[in-house]
N, C-alpha and C positions, 0 to 999 in steps of 0.2 A: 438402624440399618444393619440389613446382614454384616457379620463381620469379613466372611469368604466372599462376600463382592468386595470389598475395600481395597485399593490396590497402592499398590506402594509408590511414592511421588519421581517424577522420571528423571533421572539425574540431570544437571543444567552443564550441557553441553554448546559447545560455540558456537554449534548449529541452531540453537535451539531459538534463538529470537532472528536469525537470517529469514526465516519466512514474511514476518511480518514487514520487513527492511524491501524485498521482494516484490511483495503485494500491492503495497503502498507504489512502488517505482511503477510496479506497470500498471498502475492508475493512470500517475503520473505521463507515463512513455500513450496508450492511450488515447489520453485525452488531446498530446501534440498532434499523434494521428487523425483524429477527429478535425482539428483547430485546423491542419494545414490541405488534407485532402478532400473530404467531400465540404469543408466550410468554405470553400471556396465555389461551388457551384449555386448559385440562387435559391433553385429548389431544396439546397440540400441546406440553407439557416438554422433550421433545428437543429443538426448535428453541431451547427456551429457553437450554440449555446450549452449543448450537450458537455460538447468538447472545453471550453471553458471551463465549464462548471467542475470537468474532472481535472482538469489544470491544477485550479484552485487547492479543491480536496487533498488529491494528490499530491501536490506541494508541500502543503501545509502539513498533513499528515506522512509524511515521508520525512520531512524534516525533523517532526519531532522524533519519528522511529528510528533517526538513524541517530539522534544524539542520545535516546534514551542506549541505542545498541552502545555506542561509544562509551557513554559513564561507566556501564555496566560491564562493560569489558575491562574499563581503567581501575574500578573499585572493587 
């Protein structure tokens, strides 16, 4: 690799894993959306499972983003 493309690593700032913590949440935020407004119309079931499904994800991956943010802030 050129060595003038190589760029220097970006310093790890307290912001710097907040996005993923973020992300993850409005999965999470979402998928409630989904679960509570249109899964409640008939036609709209797909959404419903849609919406679950991002519950799940969301959850689960939010959860560990926020404890991996947590260690990583304590260590």
């Amino acid at each position: 690799m050129d060595p003038a493309l190589e760029s220097e690593p970006r310093p790890d700032t307290p912001a710097a894993g907040n996005a993923l913590v973020w992300m993850t949440l409005s999965l999470f935020a979402f998928g409630v959306f989904l679960v509570t407004i249109p899964g409640h119309d008939p036609a709209g079931r797909a959404w419903l499972w849609i919406g679950i499904v991002l519950l799940v994800v969301g959850g689960i991956s939010s959860a560990f983003a926020v404890r991996a943010r947590i260690r990583h802030l304590r260590g």
